[in-house]
Each structure stands twice: as structure tokens, then as C-alpha cells.
SEDOKE-596118 format. One record per residue: x, y, z of N, C-alpha, C in turn. Coordinates in steps of 0.02 Angstrom, whole numbers, plus 50000, padded with zeros to 5 digits. Layout:
# SEDOKE-596118
XYZXYZXYZ ...
***
This chain:
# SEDOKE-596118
514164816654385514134810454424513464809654457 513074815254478512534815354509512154814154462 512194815254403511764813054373511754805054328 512284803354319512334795854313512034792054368 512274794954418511884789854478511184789854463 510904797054470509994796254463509804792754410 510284793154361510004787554278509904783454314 510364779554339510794773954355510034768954406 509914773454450509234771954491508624771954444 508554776954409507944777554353508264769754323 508784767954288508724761854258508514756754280 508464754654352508634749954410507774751254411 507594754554415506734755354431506454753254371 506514758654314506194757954252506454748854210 506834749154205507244743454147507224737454193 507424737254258507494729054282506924725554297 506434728154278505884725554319505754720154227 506054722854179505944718354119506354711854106 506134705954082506734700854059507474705154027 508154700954046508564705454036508614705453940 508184699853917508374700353844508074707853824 507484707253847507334714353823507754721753857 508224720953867508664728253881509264730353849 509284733653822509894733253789510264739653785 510994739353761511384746853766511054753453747 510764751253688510544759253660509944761553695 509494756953729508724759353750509314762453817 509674759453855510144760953922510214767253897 510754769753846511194775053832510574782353813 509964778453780509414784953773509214785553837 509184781253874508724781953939509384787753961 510014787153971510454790854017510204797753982 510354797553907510284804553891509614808153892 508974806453906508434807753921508594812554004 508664808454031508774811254092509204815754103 509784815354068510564820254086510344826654046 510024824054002509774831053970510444832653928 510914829053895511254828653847511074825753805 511514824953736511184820553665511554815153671 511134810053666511234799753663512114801753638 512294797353677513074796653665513604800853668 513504807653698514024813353684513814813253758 514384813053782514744816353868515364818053876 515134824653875515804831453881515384835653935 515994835453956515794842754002515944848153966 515134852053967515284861353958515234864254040 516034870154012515944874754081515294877954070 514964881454134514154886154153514354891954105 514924894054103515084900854107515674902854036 515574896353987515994896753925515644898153878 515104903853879514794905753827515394908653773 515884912753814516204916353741516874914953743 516884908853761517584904353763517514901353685 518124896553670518124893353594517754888253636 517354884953571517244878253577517304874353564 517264867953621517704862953634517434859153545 518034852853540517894847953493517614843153512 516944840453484516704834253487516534827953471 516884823353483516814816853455516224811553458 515804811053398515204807953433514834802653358 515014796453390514754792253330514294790053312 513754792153358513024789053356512514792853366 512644800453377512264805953399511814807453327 511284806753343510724808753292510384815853280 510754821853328510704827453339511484832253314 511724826553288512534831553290512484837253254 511934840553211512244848553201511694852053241 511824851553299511534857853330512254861953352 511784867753361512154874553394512724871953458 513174878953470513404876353539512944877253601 512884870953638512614872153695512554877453733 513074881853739513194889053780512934892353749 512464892453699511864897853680511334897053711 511234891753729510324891453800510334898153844 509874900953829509614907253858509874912553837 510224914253789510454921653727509784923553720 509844930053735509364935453721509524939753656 510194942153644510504944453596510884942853573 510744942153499511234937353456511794938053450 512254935253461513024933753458513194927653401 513134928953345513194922953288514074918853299 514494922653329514984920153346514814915053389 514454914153452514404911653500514164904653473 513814903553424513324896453394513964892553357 514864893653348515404890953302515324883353377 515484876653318515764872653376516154867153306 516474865053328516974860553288516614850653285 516334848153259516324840753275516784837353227 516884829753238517214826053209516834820753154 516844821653101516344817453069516874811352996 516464806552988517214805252935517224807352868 517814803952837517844807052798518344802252741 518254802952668518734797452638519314802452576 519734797952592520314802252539520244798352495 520204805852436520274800552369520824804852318 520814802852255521154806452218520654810452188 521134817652172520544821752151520114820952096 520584817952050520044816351979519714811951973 519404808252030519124802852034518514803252093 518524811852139518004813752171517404811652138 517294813252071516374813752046516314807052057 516654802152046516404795952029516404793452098 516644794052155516574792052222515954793952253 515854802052234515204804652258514604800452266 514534798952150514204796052115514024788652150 514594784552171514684781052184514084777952285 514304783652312514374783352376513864788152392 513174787952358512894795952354512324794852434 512244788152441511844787352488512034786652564 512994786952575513374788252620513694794352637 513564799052580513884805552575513384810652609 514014815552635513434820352694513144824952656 512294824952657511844827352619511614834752652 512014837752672511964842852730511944850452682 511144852252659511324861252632511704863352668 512024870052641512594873452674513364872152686 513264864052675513984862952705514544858652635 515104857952627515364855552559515554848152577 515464846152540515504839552508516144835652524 516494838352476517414839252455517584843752485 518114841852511518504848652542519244848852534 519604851552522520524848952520520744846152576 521374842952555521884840452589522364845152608 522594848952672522974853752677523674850652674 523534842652651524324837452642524634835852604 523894836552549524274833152489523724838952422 523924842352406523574844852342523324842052287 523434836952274523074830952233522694824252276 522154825552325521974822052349521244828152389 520944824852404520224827252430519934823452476 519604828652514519154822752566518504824952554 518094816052556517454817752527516954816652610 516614821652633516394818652694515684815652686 515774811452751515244805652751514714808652813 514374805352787513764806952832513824802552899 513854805452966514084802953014513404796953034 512784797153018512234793353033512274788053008 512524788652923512654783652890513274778352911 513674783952948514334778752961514514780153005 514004777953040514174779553122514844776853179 515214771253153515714768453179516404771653152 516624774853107516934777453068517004770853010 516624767852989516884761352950516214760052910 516434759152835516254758552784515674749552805 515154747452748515044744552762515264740452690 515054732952703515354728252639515284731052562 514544732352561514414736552477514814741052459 514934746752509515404752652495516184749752494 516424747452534517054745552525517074742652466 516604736552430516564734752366516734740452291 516244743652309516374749352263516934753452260 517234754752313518034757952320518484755852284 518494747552313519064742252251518954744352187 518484743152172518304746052117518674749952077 518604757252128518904762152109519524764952125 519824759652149520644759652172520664763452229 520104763852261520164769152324520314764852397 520554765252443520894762852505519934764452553 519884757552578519094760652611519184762052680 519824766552718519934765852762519744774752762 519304774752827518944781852860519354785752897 519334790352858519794796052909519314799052975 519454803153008519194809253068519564814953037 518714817253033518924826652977518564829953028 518944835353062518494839953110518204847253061 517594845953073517114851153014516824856753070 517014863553066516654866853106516334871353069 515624870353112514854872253104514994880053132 514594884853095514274889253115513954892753124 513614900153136512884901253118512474898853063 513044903353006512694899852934512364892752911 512664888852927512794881152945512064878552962 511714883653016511124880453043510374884453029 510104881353026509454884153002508804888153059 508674890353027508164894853079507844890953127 507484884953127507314881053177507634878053250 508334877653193509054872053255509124876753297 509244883853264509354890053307509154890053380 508374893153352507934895853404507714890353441 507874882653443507604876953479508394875353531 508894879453515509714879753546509614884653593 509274889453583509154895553620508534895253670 508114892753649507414894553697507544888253766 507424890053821507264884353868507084878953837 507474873253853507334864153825506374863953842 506194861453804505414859853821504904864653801 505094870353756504724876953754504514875753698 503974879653666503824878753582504244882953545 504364881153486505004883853464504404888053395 504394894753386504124897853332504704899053260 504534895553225504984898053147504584899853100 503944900053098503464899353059503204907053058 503104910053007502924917352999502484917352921 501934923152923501594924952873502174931252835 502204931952766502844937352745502254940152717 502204945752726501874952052670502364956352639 502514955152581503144958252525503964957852588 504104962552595504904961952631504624961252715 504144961052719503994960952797503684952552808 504144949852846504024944752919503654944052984 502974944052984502514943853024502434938753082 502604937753130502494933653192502094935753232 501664927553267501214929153323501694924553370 502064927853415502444925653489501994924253531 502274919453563502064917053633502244922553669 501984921353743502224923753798503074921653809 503134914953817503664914253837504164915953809 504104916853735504374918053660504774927253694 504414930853724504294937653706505094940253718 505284935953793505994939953792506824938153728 506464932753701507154931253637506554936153585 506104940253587505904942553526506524944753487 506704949253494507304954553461507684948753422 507944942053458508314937453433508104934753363 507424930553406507074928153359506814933353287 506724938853295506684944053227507374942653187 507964943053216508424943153171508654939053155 508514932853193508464927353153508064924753089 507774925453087507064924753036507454929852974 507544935653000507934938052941508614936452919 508864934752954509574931452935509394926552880 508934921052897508764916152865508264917752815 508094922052805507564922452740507624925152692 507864925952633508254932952597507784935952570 507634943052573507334947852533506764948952596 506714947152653506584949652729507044953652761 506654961752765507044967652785506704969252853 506214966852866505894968752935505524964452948 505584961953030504994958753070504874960653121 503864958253111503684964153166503294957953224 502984958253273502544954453320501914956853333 501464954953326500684956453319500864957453409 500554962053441500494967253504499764964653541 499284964253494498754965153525498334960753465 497614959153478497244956153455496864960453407 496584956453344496284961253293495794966053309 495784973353288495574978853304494874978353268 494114974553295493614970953248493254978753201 493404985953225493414988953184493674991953097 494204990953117494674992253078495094989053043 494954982053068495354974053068496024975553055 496214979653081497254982553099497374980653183 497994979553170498264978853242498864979553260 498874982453321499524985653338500234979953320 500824982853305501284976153324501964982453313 502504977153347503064977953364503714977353314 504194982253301504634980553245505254976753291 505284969253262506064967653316506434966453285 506804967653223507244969253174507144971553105 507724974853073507584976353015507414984753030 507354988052956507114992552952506194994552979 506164998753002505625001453028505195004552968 504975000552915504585002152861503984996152861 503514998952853502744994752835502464996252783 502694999952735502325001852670502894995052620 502144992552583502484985652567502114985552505 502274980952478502244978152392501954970952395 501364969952376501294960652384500894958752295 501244953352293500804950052241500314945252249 499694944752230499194937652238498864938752187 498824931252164498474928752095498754933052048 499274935252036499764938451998499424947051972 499154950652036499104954552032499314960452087 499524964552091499814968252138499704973552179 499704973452250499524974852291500084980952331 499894986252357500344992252399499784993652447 500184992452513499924994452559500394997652639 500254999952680500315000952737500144995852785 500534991052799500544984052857500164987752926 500524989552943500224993253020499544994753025 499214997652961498765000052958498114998752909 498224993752867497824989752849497634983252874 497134980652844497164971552853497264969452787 497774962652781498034959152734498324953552799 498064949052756498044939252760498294935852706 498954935652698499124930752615498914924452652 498714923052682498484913452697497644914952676 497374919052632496704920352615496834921252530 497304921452499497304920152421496804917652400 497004909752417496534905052380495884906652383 495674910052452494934911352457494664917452410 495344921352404494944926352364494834922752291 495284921152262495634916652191494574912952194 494604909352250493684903752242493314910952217 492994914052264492624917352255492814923352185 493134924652127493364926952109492984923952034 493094917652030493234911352006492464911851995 492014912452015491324911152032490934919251977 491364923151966491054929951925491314929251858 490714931051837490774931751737490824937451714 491094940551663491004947051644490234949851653 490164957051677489664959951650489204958051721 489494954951777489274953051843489374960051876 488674961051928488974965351975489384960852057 489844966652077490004961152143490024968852194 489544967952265489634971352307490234969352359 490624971852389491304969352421490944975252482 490734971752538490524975452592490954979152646 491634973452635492044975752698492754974752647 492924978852602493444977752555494124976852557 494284981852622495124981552618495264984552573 495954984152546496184986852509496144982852450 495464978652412495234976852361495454970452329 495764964952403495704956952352495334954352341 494444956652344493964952252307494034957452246 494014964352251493724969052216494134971552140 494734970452172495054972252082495164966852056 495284960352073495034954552025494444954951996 494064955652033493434955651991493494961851947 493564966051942493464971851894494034969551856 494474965051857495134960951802494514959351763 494224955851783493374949651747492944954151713 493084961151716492624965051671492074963251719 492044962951787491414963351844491224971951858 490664974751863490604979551897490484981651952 491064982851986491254982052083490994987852105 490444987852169490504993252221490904988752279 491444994452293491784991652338491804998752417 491714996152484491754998952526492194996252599 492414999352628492875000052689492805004652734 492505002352804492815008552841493125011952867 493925006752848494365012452870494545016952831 494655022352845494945028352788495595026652801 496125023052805496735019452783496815014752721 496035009152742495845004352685495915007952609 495355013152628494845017452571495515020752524 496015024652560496495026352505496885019052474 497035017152516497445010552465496935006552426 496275006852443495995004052378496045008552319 495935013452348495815017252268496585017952227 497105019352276497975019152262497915011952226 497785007152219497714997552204497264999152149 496755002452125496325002452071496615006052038 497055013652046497295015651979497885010651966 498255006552018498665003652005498864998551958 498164994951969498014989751911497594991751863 497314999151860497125000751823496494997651802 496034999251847495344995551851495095000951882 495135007551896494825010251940494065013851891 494045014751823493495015751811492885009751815 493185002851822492534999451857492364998451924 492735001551948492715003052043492335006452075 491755007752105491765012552153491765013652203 491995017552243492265013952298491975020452359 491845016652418491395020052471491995018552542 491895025052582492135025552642491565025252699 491155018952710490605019352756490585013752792 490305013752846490105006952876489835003152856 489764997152859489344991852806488664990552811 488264993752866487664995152889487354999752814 487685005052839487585010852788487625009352724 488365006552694488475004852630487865001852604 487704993952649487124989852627486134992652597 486224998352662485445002752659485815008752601 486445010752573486365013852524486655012452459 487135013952444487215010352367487115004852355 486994997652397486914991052391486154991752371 485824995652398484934994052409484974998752334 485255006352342484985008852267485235004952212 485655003352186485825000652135485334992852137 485074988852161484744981952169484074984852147 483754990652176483174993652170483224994852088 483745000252061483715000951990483714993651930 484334990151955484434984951901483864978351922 483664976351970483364968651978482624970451933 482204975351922481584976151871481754977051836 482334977351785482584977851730482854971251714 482764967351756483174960151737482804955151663 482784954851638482414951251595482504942851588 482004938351583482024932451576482714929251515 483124927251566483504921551546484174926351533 484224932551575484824936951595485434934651633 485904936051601486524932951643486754935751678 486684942851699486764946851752486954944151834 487214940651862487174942451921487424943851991 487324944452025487324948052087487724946752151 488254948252167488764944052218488664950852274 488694946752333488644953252384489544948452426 489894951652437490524947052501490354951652529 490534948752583490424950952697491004945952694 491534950352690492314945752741492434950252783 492204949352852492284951852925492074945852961 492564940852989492294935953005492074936653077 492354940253108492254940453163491544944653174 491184947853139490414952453142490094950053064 490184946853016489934949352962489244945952958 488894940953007488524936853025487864942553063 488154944853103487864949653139487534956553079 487764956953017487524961252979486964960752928 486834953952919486524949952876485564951852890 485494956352954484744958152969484524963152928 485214966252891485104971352817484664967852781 484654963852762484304960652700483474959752723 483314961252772482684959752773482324966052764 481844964652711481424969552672481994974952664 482604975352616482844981752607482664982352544 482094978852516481884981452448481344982152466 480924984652409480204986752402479724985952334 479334982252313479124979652279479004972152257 478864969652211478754963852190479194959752153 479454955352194480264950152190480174948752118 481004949852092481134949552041481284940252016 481354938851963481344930451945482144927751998 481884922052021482204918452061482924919552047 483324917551979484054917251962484214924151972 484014929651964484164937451991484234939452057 484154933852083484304936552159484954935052191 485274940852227485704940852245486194936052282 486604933852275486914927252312487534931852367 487374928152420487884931652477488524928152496 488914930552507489714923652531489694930252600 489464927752652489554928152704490204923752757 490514927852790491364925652819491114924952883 491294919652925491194919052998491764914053027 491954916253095492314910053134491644906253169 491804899753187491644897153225492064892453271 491804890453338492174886753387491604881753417 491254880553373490794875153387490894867453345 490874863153371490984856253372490874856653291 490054856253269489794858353200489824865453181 490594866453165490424873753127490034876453074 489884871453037489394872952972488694872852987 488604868453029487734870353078487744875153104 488614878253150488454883053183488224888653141 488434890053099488614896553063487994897453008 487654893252998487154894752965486484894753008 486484891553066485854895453103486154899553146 486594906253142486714909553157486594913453099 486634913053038486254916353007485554916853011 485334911052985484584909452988484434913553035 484494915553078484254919853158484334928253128 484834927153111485164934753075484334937153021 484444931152982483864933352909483044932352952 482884926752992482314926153013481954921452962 482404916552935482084910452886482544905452869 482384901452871482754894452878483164894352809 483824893652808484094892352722484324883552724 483874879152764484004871852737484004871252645 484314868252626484194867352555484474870152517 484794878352551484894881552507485334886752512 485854885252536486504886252556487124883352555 487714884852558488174880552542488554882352604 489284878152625489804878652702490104879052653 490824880952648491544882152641492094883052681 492434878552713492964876652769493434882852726 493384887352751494144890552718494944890052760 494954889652813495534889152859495354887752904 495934884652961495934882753036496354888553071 495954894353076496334900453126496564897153177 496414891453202496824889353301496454884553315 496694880153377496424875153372495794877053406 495284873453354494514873953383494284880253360 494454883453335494214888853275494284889353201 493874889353162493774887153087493574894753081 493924897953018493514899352971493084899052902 492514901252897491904896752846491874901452829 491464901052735491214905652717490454901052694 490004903752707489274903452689488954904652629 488824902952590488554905852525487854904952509 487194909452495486574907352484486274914152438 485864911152410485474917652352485004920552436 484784926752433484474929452486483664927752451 483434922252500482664921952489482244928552477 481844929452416481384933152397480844935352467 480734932652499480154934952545480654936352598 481344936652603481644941952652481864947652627 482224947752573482384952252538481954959652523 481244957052495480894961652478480274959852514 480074969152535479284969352561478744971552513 478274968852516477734971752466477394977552495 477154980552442476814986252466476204984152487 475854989752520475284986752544474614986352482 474204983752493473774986952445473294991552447 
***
């Protein structure tokens, strides 16, 4: 009652101050339910304290929300899938049974289109008769409209609407209706997860943190062939690019199985880095090597630039510094069975770059011969430092620059949070190398990590007069 009154004043403030043509029942009836904090047209009282009471039946002809959860789940911490059963009243038409398909057929744009829930259901009255239910939006009054009743005659069917009480239950509702029944009204509702093979990956809010446990087993309830979900803990580890996280259902296993670009991947979750929202990026850059190419992979992981390319008949030095990375690459190269074009280094990328990157460039670039198809891919995917590494290249050779097309081309990875990320990120190189690459460079938008952070990848052949120093004479 207290709260009809306050509508009641909110209406008297908000609505009268307009001509009365413009006011009408339904803008009235949203305005009440805006405020009451119930759904447009349904007023029932729930008891505070009937979480694990039955629940009540509801009659509601105009409600544009009717399959949500029961109300008495707002604020469940631990799932009680019993607790989400509630009964509504929706209609429904009797027909004869051998004449269901053709009513369906008939009525397909009034019929309740609801996954999960049946169509037809029996008559517990008559065993030769069926009820076909209607979609309560569509027929919101319980009453057919002229076309449909048309079509009934038709079919010798009576167009008079029954009340079929259909009760909803966990199953019934989907991972979203759930966790938006459960979290405080007004909160962001998370359903959205990265899967690496049987594992369900979430980044929670704060507010999120105390339904975690919920929200995990929800996500697995709803996802099939999801045996564990975990919650990122802490922010990426820029060493090691691993990060701590939390198991809140499911089995306590992180050794996982993934496929991309239809090749297959084993790793340790906890303890590697893996991004399936980075496929495509590997798939581009992948895409870009010919047989008989070398490709340096500076910061490798457990090898999604690196054993594609050695798929390409590429010859990969690949390096990582984690010694977590370093075994699952090499575990991923006998796997796919590429590991004799692999080789693979446990070093920092400082080091890697001043040693097998510089010896091998030193041996093959004077051997290059005019009009050689040989060439040269260096990836830096560390977006968060791989910008900062790029001062390698200056003079890490020695001698007299080899022909222009032989020179090495870089796909350098960076975030940015600047207005122009593609300006940003390349005179942040430019600063890195100590020479302007106008002209001669390329941007690549690869993803929107958050709002106001992009990640780019950079691509440019490394100018000859940074690359290499001459000797003196």
C-alpha cells in the first residue's frame, strides 16, 4: 500500500503535468511497476521469508518478463535449484490429437516458442485430446485474434482458450535469467566466460565475488562438456603472463585439451598463458608465411604462432620464459609432430633476440641471393612489454645490409589507451628503434581488451641502418 501511494504521487508529479490524451493505462501500470519494483501487471504478495516454501501460482496477462525465476531467490549465495520451481498460468488450446501438427503448423507464430519447454502436452481428461500452449505475449488476453480463430474453423477446432498452469524450473531457465534473479536488482549480471577445453574462465566483479561459488555452478549446469570454473584472482603476471585464479566449481583439474585452427593444443591453465579470443590473430599472422620461411616466435607460449607455422613447412625458433611454457611447447611439437622443425629456447627475450635471433640472421641474410624467397618473421606477442624490447634491433648485426626484401619484418603486440592507438603505438616504437617508420609500417586493431584499451599488432621490415652497424674502416 505504501508503495502504491508513492507511485500514486510519482504519477500526480510525473504524468499530470501532461495533456490527459497523452496518459494512458499501460505508461500508468509501467510507471507503478518501475517504482514497486515488481513486473508491469503482476501484484502478488511474496512472504520475506518464503524462500523454501512452494510457490505461489501466478496469473499474469501482459507481463513481458513471465519466465523469470522465483522471486525468493534475490540474494542465494548457494544454489538451491529447487528454490528457482514457480507455477504460471499461460493459455492454452485443446485440440484433437491427430490434428496437433496441423494446428502447430497452422498457429506457428502464436505458439510458445520457448527452448526447454513442450509444445503439446496431454490432457489428464481426455486421452485423445492435447493442449497446444500459446505464447502468453502473443495472447495476452487469453483470446485468439480474428486470423487465428479463422484458421481453427477451418480445422474444426473450438477457438476458445483454456488456463494451463505450466511450472518452470531450474532447467527451464537459462544462465542469464538465473544469475539476473539472484544478484541485487541493478547489478551487472556476468554470463559471459572464455572456455579453454572443459574449463570455464571468468573475470568477476567485485560485487559478483560473494554468488562466485553460485555463479561457477551455474555456468556449468548450463554448458555441457564444462567440468570446472575458475575466477582470474589477480591481474596478469607480465612475467610469466599466468595468473593466479580460483576453482568455484567442478573438478579441481587445469590440465586441458584445446583445439585452434584445427590443431591441438595440451596445456596446464593455471600455469600457462592461453587466450582463445586470439585464434584469429594467430590464424592472420600464420597466413602471412610460405614454406621454407624462417619465423622467430620471441615470447611463444606454448606455440600458437609456432607449430602452425612449422604445419607451413616454416623453420621456427621458438622461445619462452617460462619453464612451464617451454615444456608444453615442446609436449605440443611432438604432439603435432613438428618438433623436428622447432627449436625451442628457455630464455628471456632480451637474450633470445642477442642470441639465436642475431646468430642465425648473421649466418643466412649474406647468403640471401637476388630474387630469394626466403623470409624472415620475427612475433613479440607480450603486449603489455613487447614495445619496450624492440631497442634489440639496433645495430644487432654487423656488416653490410643485406638487399632490402631480406630484411626482417616484425609483428610487434602492444595495448594501448590512447585516443589514437595506432599513432600511439608506433611512436612508441619509433622511440624504441630511434627512426621514424612513417611509410612503412602497418596498425592491426586485433581486440578491444576493455573499454579504452585496444590491442594492436604493428608490423614493419626493420630498417637497414638500424638493424645493422658497419664496421669501421
Amino acid at each position: 500500500l505504501w508503495r502504491l501511494g508513492y507511485c500514486a504521487r510519482l504519477l500526480k508529479t510525473n504524468h499530470f503535468r501532461t495533456a490527459a490524451s497523452n496518459t494512458s493505462f499501460p505508461a500508468v501500470r509501467m510507471l507503478l511497476a518501475q517504482h514497486s519494483g515488481r513486473i508491469p501487471g503482476l501484484f502478488v504478495v511474496v512472504k520475506k521469508n518464503a524462500f523454501f516454501t512452494m510457490p505461489e501460482t501466478v496469473e499474469d496477462k501482459t507481463n513481458p518478463e513471465l519466465y523469470l525465476p522465483h522471486p525468493g531467490v534475490r540474494g542465494m549465495t548457494l544454489l538451491n535449484r529447487e528454490a528457482f520451481k514457480r507455477t504460471v498460468v499461460v493459455p492454452a488450446l485443446k485440440v484433437r490429437k491427430e490434428i496437433v501438427h496441423s494446428v502447430l503448423k497452422s498457429l506457428k507464430q502464436s505458439v510458445l516458442q520457448r527452448p526447454g519447454l513442450k509444445r503439446v502436452v496431454e490432457d489428464p481428461e481426455d486421452e485423445d485430446s492435447r493442449f497446444v500452449i500459446l505464447d502468453p505475449h502473443k495472447v495476452p488476453e487469453f483470446s485468439l485474434g480474428e486470423s487465428e480463430q479463422q484458421v481453427l474453423k477451418q480445422l474444426s477446432v473450438q477457438p476458445e482458450v483454456s488456463k494451463y498452469h505450466l511450472e518452470l524450473t531450474y532447467e527451464n531457465f537459462k544462465s542469464e535469467e538465473i544469475l539476473r534473479a539472484v544478484l541485487p536488482e541493478g547489478q551487472e549480471v556476468t554470463s559471459g566466460f572464455s572456455r579453454v577445453g572443459h574449463i570455464a574462465h571468468l573475470n568477476l566483479r567485485d560485487h559478483q565475488l560473494p554468488y562466485r561459488h553460485l555463479i561457477g555452478q551455474v555456468i556449468m549446469d548450463k554448458n555441457p562438456g564444462v567440468t570446472c570454473v575458475v575466477n582470474k584472482t589477480n591481474i596478469i603476471d607480465s612475467t610469466y603472463r599466468n595468473f593466479e585464479m580460483e576453482v568455484l566449481a567442478g573438478e579441481n583439474n587445469l590440465v586441458t585439451k584445446v583445439k585452434e585452427n584445427n590443431i591441438a593444443y595440451e596445456l596446464d591453465f593455471s600455469k600457462v598463458y592461453w587466450n582463445p579470443r586470439l585464434s584469429t590473430e594467430h590464424g592472420r599472422i600464420v597466413e602471412l608465411l610460405r614454406a621454407g620461411d624462417v619465423l622467430f616466435d620471441v615470447f611463444a607460449g606454448v606455440g600458437p604462432f609456432s607449430i602452425p607455422a612449422a604445419k607451413r613447412k616454416c623453420r621456427v625458433f621458438a622461445n619462452d620464459l617460462n619453464p612451464e611454457s617451454y615444456t608444453w611447447l615442446l609436449h605440443n611439437c611432438k604432439l603435432n609432430k613438428v618438433d623436428s622443425r622447432v627449436k625451442a629456447f628457455n630464455m628471456d627475450g632480451r637474450d633470445f633476440l642477442r642470441g639465436p635471433v642475431r646468430e642465425e640472421l648473421s649466418k643466412e641474410l649474406p647468403l640471401l641471393k637476388e630474387g630469394q624467397k626466403t623470409a624472415f618473421h620475427i612475433v613479440m606477442n607480450l603486449p603489455a612489454l613487447a614495445v619496450e624490447f624492440l631497442d634489440v634491433f639496433r645495430h644487432l648485426l654487423v656488416g653490410e645490409p643485406c638487399s632490402p626484401a631480406g630484411l626482417p619484418t616484425v609483428h610487434c603486440y602492444g595495448f594501448s589507451k590512447h585516443s589514437d592507438p595506432a599513432r600511439d603505438i608506433q611512436e612508441r616504437a619509433e622511440a624504441a628503434l630511434g627512426t621514424s617508420l612513417a611509410g612503412r609500417c602497418s596498425t592491426y586493431l586485433v581486440r578491444n581488451v576493455a573499454p579504452n584499451k585496444e590491442m594492436l599488432c604493428l608490423s614493419f621490415q626493420i630498417p637497414a641502418d638500424v638493424l645493422y652497424k658497419r664496421p669501421c674502416p
